[in-house]
C-alpha atoms as an extended CHARMM CRD file, in Angstrom:
* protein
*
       211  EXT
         1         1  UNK       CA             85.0330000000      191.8380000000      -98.0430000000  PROA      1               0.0000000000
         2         2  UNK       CA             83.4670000000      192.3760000000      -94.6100000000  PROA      2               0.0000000000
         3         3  UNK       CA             83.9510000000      190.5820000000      -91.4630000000  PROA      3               0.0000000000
         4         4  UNK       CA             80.2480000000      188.9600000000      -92.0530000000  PROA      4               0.0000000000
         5         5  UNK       CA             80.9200000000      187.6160000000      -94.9520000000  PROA      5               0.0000000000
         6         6  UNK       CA             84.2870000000      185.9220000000      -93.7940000000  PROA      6               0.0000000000
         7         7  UNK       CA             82.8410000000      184.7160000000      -90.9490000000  PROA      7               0.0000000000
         8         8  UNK       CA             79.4570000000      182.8480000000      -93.0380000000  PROA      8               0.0000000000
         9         9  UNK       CA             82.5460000000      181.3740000000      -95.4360000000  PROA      9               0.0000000000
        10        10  UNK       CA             84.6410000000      180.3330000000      -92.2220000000  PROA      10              0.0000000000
        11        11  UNK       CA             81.3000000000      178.4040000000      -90.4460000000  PROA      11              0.0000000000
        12        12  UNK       CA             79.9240000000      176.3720000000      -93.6260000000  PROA      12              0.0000000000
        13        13  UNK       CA             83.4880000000      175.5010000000      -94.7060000000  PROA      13              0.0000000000
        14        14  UNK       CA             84.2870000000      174.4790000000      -90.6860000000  PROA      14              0.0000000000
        15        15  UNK       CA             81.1010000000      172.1660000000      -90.7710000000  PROA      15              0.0000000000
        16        16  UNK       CA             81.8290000000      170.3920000000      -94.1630000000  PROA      16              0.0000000000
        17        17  UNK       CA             85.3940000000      169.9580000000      -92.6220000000  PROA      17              0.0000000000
        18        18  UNK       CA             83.7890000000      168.3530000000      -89.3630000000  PROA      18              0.0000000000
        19        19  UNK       CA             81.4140000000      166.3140000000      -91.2450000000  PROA      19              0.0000000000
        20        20  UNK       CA             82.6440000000      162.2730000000      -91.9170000000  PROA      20              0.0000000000
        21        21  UNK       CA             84.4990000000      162.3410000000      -94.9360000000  PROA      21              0.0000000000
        22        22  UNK       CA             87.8120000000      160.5450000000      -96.3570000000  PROA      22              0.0000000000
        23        23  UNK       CA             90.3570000000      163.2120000000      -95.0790000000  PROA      23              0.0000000000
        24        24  UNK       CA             89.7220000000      161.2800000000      -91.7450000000  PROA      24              0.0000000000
        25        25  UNK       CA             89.2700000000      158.1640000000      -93.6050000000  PROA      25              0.0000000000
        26        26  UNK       CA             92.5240000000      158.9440000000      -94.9190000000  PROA      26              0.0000000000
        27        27  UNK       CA             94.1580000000      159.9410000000      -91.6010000000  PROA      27              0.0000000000
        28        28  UNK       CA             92.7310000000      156.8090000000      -89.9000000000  PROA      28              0.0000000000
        29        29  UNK       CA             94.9000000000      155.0130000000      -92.1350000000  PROA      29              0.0000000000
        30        30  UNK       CA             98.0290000000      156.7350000000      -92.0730000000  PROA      30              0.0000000000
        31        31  UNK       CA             98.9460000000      157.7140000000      -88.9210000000  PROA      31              0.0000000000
        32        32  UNK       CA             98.9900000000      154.5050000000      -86.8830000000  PROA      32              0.0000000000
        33        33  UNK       CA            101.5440000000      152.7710000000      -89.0360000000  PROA      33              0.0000000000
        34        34  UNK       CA            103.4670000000      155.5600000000      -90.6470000000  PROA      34              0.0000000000
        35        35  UNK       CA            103.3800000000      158.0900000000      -87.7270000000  PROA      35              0.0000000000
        36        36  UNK       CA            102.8900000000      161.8680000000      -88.0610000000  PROA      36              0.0000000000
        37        37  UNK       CA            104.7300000000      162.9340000000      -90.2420000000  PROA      37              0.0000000000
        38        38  UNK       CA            102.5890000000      161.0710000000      -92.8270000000  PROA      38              0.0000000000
        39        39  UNK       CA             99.9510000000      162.3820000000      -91.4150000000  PROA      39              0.0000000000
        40        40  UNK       CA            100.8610000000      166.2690000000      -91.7820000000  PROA      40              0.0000000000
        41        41  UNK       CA            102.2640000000      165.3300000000      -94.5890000000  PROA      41              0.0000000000
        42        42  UNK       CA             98.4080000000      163.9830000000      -95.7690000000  PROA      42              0.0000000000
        43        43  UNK       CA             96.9040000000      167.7870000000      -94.6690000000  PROA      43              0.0000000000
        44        44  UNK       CA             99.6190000000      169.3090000000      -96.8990000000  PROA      44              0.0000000000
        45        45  UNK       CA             98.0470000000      167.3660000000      -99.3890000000  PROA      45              0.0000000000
        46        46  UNK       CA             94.7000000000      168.6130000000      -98.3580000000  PROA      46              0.0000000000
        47        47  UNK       CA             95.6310000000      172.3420000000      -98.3370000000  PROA      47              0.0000000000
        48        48  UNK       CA             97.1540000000      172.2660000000     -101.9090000000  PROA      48              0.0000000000
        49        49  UNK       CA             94.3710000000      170.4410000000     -103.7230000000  PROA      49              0.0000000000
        50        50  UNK       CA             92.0070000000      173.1050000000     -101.7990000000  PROA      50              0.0000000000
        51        51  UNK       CA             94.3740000000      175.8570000000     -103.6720000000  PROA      51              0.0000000000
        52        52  UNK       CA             93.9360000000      173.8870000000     -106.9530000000  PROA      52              0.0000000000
        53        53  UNK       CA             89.9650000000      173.8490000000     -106.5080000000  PROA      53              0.0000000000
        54        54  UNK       CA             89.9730000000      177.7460000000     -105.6110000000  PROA      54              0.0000000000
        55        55  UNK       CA             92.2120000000      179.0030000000     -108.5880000000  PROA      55              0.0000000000
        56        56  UNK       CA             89.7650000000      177.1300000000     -110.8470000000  PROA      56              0.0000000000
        57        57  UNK       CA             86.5810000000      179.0510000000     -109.0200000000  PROA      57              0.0000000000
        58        58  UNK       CA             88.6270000000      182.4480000000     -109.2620000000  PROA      58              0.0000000000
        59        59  UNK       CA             89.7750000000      182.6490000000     -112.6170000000  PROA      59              0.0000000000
        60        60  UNK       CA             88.1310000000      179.8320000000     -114.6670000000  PROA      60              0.0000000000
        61        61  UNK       CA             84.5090000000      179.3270000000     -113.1370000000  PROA      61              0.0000000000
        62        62  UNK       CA             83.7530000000      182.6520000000     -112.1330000000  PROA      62              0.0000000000
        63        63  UNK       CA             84.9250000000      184.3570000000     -115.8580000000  PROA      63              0.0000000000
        64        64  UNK       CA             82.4350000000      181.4810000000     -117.1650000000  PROA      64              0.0000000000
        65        65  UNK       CA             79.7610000000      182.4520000000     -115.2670000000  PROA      65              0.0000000000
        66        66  UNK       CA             80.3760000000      186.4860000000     -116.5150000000  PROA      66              0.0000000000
        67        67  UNK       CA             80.2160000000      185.3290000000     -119.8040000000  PROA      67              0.0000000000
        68        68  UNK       CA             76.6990000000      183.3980000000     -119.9740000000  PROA      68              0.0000000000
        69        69  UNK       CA             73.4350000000      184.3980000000     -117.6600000000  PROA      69              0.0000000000
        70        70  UNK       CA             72.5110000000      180.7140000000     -118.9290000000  PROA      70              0.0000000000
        71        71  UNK       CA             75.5340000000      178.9630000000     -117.2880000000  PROA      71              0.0000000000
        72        72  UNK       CA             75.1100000000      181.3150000000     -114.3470000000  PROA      72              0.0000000000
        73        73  UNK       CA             71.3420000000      179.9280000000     -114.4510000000  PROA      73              0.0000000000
        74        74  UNK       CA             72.2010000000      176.4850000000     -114.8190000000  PROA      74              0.0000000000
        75        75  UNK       CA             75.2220000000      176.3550000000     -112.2710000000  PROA      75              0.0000000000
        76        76  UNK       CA             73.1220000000      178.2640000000     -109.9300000000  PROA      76              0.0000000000
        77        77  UNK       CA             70.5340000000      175.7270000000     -109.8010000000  PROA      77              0.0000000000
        78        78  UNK       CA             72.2250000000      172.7800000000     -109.9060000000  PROA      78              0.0000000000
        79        79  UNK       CA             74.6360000000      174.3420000000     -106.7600000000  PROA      79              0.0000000000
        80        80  UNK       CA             71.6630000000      174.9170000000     -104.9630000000  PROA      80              0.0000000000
        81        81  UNK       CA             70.2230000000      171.7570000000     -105.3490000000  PROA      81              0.0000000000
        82        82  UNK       CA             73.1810000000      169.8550000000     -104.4550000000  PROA      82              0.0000000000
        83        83  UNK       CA             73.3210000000      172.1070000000     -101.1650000000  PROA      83              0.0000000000
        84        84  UNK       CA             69.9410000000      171.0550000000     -100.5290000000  PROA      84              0.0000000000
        85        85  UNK       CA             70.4690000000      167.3940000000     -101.2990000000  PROA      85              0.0000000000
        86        86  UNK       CA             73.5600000000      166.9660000000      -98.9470000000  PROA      86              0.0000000000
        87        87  UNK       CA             71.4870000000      169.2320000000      -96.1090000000  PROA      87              0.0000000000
        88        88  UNK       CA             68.8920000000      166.7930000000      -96.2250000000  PROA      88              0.0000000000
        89        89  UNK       CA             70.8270000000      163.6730000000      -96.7950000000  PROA      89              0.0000000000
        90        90  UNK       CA             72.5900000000      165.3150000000      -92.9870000000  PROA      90              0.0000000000
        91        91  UNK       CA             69.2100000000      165.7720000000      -91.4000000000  PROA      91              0.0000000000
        92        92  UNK       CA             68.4490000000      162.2900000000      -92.0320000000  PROA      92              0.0000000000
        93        93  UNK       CA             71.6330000000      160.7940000000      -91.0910000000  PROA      93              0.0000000000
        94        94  UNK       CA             71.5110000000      163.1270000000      -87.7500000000  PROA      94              0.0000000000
        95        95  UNK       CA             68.0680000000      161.8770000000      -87.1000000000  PROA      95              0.0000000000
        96        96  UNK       CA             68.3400000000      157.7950000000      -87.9780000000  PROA      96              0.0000000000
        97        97  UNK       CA             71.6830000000      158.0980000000      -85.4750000000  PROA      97              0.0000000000
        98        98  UNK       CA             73.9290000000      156.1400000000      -87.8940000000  PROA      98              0.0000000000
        99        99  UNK       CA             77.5780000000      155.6740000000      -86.9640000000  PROA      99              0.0000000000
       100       100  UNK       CA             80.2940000000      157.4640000000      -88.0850000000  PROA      100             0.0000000000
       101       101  UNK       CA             82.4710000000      155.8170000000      -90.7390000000  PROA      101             0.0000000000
       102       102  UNK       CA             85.1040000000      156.7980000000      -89.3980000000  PROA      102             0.0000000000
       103       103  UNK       CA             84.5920000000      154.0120000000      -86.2720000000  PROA      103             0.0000000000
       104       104  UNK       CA             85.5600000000      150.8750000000      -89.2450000000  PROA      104             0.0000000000
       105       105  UNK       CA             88.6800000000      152.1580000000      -90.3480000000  PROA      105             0.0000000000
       106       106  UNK       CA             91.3840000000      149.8020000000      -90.0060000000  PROA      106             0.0000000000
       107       107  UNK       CA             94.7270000000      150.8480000000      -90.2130000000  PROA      107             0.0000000000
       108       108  UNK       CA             96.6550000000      150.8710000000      -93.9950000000  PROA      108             0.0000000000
       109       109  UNK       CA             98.8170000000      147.5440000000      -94.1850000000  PROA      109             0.0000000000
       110       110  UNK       CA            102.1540000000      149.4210000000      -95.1550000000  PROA      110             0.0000000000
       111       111  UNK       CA            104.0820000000      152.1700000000      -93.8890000000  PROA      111             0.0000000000
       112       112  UNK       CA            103.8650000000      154.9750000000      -96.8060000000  PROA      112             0.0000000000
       113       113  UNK       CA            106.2570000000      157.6990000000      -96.9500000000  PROA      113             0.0000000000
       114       114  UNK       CA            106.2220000000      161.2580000000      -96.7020000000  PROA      114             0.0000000000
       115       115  UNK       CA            105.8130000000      162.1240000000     -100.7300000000  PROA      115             0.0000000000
       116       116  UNK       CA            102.8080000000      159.1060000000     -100.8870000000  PROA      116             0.0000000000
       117       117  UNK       CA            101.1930000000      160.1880000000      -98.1260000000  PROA      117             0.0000000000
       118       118  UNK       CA            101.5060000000      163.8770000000      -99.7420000000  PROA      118             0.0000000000
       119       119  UNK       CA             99.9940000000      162.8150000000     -103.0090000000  PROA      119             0.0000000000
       120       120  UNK       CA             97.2160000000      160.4520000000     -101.6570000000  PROA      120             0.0000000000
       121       121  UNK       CA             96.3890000000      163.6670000000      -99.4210000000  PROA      121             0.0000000000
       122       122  UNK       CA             96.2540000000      165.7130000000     -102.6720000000  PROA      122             0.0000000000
       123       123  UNK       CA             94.1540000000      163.3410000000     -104.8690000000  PROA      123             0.0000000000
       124       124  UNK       CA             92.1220000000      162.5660000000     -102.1700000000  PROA      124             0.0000000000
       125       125  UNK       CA             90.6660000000      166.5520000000     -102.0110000000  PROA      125             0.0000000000
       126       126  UNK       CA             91.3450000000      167.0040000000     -105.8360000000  PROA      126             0.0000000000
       127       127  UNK       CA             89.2710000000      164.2140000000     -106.6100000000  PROA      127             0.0000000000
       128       128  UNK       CA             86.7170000000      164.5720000000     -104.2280000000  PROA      128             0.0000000000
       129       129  UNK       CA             83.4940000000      165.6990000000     -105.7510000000  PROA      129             0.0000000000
       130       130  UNK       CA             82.6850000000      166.4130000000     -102.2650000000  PROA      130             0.0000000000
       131       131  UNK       CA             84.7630000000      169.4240000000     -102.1510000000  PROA      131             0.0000000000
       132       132  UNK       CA             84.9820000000      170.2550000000     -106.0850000000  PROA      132             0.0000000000
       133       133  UNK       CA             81.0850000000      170.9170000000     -105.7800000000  PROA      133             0.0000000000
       134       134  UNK       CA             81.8660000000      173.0510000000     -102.5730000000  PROA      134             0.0000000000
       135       135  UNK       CA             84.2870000000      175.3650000000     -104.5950000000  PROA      135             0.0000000000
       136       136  UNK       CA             81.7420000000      175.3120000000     -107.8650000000  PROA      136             0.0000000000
       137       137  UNK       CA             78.0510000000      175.8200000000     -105.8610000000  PROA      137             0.0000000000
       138       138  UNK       CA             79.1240000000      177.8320000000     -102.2700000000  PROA      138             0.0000000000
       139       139  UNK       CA             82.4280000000      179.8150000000     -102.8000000000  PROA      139             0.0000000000
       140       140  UNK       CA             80.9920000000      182.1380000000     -105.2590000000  PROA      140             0.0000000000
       141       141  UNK       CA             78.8360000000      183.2280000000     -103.1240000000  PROA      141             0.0000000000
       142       142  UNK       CA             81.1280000000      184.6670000000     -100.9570000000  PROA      142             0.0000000000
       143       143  UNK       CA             83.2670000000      185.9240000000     -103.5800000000  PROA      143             0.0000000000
       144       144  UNK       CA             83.1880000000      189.9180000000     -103.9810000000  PROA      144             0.0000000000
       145       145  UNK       CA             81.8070000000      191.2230000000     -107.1500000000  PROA      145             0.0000000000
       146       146  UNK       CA             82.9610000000      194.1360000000     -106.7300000000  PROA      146             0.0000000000
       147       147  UNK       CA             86.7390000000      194.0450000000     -107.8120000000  PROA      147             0.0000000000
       148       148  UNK       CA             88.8320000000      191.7350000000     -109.6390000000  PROA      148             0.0000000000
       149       149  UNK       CA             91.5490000000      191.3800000000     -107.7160000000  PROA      149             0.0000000000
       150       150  UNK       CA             91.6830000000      187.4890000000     -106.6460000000  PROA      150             0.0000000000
       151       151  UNK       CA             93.5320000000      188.0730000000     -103.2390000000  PROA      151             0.0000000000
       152       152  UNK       CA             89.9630000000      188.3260000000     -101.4560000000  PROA      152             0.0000000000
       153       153  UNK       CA             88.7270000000      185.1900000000     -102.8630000000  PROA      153             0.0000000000
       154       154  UNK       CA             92.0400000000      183.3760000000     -101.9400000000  PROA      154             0.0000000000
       155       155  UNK       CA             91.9280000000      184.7690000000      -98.2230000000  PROA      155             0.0000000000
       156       156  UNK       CA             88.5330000000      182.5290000000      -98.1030000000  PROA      156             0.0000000000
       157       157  UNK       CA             90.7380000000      179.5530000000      -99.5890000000  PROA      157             0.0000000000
       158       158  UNK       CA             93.5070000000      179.9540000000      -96.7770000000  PROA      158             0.0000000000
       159       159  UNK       CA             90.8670000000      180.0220000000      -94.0510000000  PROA      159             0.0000000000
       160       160  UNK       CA             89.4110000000      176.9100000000      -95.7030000000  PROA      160             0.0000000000
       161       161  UNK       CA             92.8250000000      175.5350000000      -95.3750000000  PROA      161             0.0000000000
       162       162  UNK       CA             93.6100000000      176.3580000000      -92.0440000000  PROA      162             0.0000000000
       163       163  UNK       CA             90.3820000000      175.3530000000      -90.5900000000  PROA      163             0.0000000000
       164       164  UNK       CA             91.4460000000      172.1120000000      -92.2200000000  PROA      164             0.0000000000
       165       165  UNK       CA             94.6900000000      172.3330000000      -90.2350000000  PROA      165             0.0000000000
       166       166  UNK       CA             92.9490000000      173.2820000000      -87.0590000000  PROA      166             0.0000000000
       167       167  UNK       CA             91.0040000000      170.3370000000      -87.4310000000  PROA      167             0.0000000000
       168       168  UNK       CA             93.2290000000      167.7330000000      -88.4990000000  PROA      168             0.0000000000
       169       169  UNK       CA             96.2390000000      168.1610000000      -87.0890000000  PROA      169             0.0000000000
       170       170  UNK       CA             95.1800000000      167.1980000000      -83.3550000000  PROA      170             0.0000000000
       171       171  UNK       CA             93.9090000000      164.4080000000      -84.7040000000  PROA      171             0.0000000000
       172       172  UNK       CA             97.2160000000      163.2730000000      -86.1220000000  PROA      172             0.0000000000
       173       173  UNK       CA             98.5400000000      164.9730000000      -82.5870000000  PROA      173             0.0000000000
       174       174  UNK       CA             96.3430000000      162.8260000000      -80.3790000000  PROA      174             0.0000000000
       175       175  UNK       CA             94.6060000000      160.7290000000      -83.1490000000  PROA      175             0.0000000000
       176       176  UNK       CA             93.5720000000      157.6390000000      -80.3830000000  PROA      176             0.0000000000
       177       177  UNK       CA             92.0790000000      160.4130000000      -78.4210000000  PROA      177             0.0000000000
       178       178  UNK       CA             90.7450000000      162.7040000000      -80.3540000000  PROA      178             0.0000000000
       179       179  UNK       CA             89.2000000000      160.7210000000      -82.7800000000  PROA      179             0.0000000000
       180       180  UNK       CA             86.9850000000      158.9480000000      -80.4650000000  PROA      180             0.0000000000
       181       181  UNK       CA             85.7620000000      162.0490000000      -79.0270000000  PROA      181             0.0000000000
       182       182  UNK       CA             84.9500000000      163.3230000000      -82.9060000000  PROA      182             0.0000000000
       183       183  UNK       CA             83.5460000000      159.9690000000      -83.9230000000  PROA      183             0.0000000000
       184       184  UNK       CA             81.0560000000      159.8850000000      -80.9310000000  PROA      184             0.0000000000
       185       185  UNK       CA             77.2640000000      159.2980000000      -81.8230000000  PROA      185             0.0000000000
       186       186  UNK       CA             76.2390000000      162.3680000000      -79.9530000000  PROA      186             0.0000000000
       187       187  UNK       CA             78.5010000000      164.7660000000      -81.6150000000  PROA      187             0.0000000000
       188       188  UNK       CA             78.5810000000      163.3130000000      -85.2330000000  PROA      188             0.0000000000
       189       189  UNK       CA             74.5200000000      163.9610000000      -84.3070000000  PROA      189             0.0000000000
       190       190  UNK       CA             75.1080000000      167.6550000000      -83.4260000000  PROA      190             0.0000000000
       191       191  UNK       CA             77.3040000000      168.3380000000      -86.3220000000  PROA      191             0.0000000000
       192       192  UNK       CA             75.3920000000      166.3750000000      -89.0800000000  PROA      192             0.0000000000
       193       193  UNK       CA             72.0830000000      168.4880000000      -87.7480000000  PROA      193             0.0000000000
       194       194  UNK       CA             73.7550000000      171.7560000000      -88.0860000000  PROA      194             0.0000000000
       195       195  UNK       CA             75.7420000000      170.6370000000      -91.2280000000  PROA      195             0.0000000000
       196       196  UNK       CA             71.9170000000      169.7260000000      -92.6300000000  PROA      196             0.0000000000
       197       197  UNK       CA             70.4660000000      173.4000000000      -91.1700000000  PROA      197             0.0000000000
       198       198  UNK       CA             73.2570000000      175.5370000000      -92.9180000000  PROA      198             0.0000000000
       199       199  UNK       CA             74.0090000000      173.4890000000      -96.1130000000  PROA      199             0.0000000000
       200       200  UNK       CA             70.0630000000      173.6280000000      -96.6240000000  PROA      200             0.0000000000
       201       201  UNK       CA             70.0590000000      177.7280000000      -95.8020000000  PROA      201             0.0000000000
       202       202  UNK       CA             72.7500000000      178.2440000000      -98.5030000000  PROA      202             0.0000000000
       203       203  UNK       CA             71.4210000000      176.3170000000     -101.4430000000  PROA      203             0.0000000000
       204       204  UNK       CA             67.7220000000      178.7800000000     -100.9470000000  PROA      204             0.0000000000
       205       205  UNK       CA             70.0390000000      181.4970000000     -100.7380000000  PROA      205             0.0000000000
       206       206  UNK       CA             72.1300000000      180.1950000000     -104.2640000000  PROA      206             0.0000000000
       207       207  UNK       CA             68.6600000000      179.5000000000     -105.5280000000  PROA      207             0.0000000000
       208       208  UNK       CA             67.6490000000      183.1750000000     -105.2100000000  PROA      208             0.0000000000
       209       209  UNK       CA             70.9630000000      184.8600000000     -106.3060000000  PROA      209             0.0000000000
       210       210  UNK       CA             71.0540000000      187.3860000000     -108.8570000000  PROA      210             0.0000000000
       211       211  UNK       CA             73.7470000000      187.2850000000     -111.1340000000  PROA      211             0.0000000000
């Protein structure tokens, strides 16, 4: 796997962490009445379910795929076209100027422990089409085809997960903060226009991909 290739994987998976989603939905929540140990506790969650999603691209998906050019055909096209769909849906969030979610979330009502707050981070990912689509239509593509050994494919997932880290855990760190800075109209802007640019770029590249 070359350093291009991790670095492609390591942008588009930073931007769909950085878009508004319910990880800091489910953050928003958390922290201010349970503290942050719920909160880290949430992103271990997170990093699991993203584990979950990868093993089933690695060894279920992708030994699918080998075994049909029709599925290949059919999973290629509908990957792209969801790529395209959410690049466009980002463009014209980005240029309407709507406001982040993220600014109407209201604290959750009861504390929740540290083995809730684990499992609501875990179902929240594991059951996010949001991210199950991310592992079925863009991870293969970064996938090398040249060997069968998984451990390349799971180096992808562990930079996945620890760009989630970097991302989240200040916000648990500093959540008043830091938050506010990330829900800001001008940067939600920024990153929903570049989310839009790449996420459209990848689905023409899925769309042209040779099996």
């Amino acid at each position: 796997m070359t350093l291009a290739t991790i670095f492609a994987f390591a942008a588009m998976a930073a931007l769909l962490i950085m878009s508004p989603g319910p990880n800091g939905v489910l953050i928003a929540k958390t922290v201010p009445t349970s503290g942050r140990a719920a909160g880290f506790a949430n992103i271990a969650g997170f990093v699991v379910a993203f584990f979950v999603h990868g093993t089933f691209a690695i060894f279920g998906l992708s030994l699918l795929l080998l075994q049909s050019a029709n599925l290949f055909l059919a999973v290629k096209l509908l990957g792209a076209a969801y790529l395209i769909f959410i690049g466009v849906k980002a463009l014209r969030s980005a240029w309407r100027n709507r406001p982040a979610p993220l600014a109407k979330v209201a604290p959750a009502r009861r504390k929740r422990g540290l083995t809730k707050a684990f499992i609501e981070g875990f179902l929240t990912n594991a059951l996010n089409p949001k991210v199950a689509m991310f592992y079925v239509a863009a991870f293969p593509q970064f996938i090398p085809h040249d060997t069968v050994a998984p451990l390349s494919a799971y180096l992808l997932v562990a930079i996945h997960a620890a760009l989630n880290v970097a991302w989240f855990a200040p916000m648990v760190l500093l959540f008043d903060r830091l938050s506010t800075v990330a829900r800001g109209d001008r940067v939600q802007r920024w990153i929903r226009g570049l989310t839009g640019a790449v996420f459209i770029g990848f689905g023409i590249k899925l769309a042209t991909l040779r099996p």
